[in-house]
C-alpha positions in Angstrom: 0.0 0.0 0.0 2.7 2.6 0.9 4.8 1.7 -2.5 1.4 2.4 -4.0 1.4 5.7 -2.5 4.8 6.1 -3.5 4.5 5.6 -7.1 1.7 7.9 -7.2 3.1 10.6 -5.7 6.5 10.0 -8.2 4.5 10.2 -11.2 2.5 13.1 -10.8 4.0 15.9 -12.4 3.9 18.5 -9.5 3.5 18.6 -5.7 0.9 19.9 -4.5 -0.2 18.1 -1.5 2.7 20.0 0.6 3.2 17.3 3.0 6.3 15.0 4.4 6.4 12.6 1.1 6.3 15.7 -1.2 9.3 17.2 0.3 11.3 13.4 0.3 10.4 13.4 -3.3 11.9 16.6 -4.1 14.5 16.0 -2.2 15.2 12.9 -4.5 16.4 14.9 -7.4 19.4 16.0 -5.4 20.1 13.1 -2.8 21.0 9.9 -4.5 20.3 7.7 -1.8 16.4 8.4 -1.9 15.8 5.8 -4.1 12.1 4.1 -4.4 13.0 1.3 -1.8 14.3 3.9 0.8 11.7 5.9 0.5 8.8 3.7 1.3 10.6 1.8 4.1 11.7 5.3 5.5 7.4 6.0 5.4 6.7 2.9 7.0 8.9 3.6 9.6 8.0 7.3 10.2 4.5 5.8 10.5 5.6 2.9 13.1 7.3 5.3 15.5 5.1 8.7 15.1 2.2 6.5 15.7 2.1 3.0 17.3 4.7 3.7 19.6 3.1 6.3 21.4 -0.7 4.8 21.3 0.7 1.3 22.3 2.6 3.2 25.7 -0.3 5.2 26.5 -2.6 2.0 26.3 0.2 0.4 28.8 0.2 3.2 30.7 -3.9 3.2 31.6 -3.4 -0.6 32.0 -0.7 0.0 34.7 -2.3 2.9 36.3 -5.8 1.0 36.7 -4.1 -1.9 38.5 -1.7 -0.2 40.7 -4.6 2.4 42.5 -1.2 3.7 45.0 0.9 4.5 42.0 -2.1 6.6 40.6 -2.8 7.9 43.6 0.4 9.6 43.7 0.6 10.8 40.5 -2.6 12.2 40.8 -1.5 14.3 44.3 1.5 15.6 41.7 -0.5 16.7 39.6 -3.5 18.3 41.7 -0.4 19.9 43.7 0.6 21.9 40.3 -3.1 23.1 39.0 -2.9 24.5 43.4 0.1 26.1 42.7 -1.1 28.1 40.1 -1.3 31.8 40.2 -3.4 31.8 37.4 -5.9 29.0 37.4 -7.0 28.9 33.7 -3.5 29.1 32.5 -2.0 26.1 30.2 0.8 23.8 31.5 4.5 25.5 31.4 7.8 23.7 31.2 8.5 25.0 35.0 5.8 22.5 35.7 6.8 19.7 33.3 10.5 19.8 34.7 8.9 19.4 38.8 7.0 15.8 37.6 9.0 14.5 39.4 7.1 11.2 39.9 5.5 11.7 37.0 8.8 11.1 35.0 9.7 8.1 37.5 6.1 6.4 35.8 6.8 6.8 32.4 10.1 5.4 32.7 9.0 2.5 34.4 6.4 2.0 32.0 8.9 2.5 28.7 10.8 0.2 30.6 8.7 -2.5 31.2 6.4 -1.9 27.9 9.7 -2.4 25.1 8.1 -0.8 22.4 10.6 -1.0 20.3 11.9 -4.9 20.5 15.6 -3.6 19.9 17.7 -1.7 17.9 20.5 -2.2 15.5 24.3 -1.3 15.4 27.4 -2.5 13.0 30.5 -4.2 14.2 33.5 -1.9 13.7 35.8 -4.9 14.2 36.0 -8.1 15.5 34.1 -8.5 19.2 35.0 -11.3 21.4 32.6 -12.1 23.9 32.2 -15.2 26.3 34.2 -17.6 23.8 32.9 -16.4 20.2 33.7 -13.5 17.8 31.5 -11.4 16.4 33.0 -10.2 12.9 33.6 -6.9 11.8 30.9 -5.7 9.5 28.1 -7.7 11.2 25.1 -6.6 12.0 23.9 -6.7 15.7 20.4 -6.6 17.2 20.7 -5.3 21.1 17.3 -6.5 22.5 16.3 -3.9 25.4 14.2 -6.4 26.7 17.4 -8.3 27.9 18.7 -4.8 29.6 15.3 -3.8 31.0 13.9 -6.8 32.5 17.5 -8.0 33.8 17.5 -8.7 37.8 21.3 -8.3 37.5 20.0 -4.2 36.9 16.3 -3.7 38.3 14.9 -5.4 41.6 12.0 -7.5 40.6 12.7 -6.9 37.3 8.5 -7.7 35.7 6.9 -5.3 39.1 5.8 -2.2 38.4 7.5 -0.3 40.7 8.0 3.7 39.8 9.7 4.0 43.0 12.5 2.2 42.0 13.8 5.1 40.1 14.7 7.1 43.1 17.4 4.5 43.8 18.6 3.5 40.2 22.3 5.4 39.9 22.7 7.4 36.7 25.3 5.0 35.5 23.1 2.2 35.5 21.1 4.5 33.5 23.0 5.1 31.0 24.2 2.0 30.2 20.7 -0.1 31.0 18.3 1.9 30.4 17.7 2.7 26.2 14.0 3.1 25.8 14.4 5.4 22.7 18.6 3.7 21.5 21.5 4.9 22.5 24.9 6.9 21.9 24.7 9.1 18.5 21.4 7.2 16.8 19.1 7.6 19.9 15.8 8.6 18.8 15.3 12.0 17.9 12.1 12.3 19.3 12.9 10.9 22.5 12.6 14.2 24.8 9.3 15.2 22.6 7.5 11.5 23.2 8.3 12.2 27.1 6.8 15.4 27.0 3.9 14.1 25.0 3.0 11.4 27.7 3.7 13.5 30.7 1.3 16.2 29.1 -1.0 13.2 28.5 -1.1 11.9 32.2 -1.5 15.7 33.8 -4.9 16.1 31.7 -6.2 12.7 32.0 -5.1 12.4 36.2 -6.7 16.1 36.7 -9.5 15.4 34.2 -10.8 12.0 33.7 -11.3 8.9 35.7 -11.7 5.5 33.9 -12.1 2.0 35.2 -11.0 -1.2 32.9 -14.5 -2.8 31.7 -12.8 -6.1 29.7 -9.8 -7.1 27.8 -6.2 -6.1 28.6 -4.3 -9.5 28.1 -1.0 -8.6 26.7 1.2 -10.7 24.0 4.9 -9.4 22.2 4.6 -10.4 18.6 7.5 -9.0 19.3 5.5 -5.6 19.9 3.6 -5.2 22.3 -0.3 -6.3 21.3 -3.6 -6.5 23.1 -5.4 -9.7 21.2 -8.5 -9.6 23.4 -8.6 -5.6 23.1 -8.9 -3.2 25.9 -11.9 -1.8 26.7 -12.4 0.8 29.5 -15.0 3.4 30.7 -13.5 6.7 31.3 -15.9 9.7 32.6 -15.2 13.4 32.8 -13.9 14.0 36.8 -16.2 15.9 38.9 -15.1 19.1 40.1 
């Protein structure tokens, strides 16, 4: 469907729709390396991770929330605490106030943590790699899985509990070398700042606005993303003031 879209776009004879694909296919006059191929796997990815990623950790994130009532409990006193300390009660959320969520940041890395979104990332062998008995050749592709770093009781306490808390404890240098929800070193996601923003702006208006209650569903399977074959159905309601 996408190559579809592709050729399409490639054979009309100007752009006028003014969006992402136009400007990659103007773009392909000048840059060799935007070939057909490239470009539709370069869409379906731009789809994968502006998209799925974020609904699939917000669906998490409700799931986790609705079964751990002290863990939304607190991040619902955080965020009640900020709309108090407001001098002006109708204005919008500020980055002053996104850099104090304090335990509101501990939750979404717990939940990034535990959710995997992204079953692993890729990196080349600059040169030969020994490790535990075997080589790994130069010019090889490797696969780190996160899941191996993230659910690891070498690193995290109770690795498969959903414990926010935990991040209090966790020393920046375990951090930075366990911790790589969005990748690591030079190729770490460039979005990875914005889709922490995104879901902390998310939690403040749905603690301080909504409640919800899980009605059915909810079972989760990795295929190797996370999935949710039964659904997950929920009833949320508008709080009352």
């Amino acid at each position: 469907m996408m190559r579809e879209v592709v050729r399409k776009r490639l054979a009309e004879s100007e752009r006028r729709h003014g969006d992402l694909l136009d400007h990659i296919i103007e773009d392909k006059n000048s840059e060799s390396f935007l070939n057909e191929d490239f470009i539709v796997q370069l869409m379906f990815g731009l789809l994968f991770v502006t998209s799925d990623s974020i609904s699939t950790t917000l669906a998490l994130a409700f799931k986790l929330l609705a079964e751990h009532p002290p863990v939304l409990e607190e991040l619902t006193a955080e965020h009640e605490a900020i709309l108090k300390n407001r001098a002006d009660s109708d204005s919008t959320l500020t980055w002053n106030e996104y850099k104090s969520m304090t335990f509101t940041l501990q939750v979404i890395n717990e939940v990034l943590r535990l959710g995997n979104i992204a079953p692993g990332f890729f990196r080349r062998a600059l040169r030969d790699i020994p490790i535990n008995g075997y080589t790994i050749p130069a010019g090889w592709v490797i696969m780190i899985a996160t899941a191996g770093l993230h659910l690891s009781d070498n690193q995290f306490e109770d690795p498969l509990k959903f414990n926010p808390w935990r991040w209090k404890e966790i020393q920046p240098s375990v951090v930075a070398k366990c911790f790589m929800p969005f990748g690591s070193g030079m190729k770490q996601c460039a979005g990875a700042e914005y889709s922490r923003v995104l879901l902390a702006t998310f939690l403040h208006v749905l603690v301080t606005k909504y409640r919800w209650a899980l009605v059915k569903g909810g079972k989760i399977v990795r295929s190797p993303i996370i999935r949710f074959p039964d659904g997950f159905h929920y009833k949320i309601s508008e709080r009352k003031k």
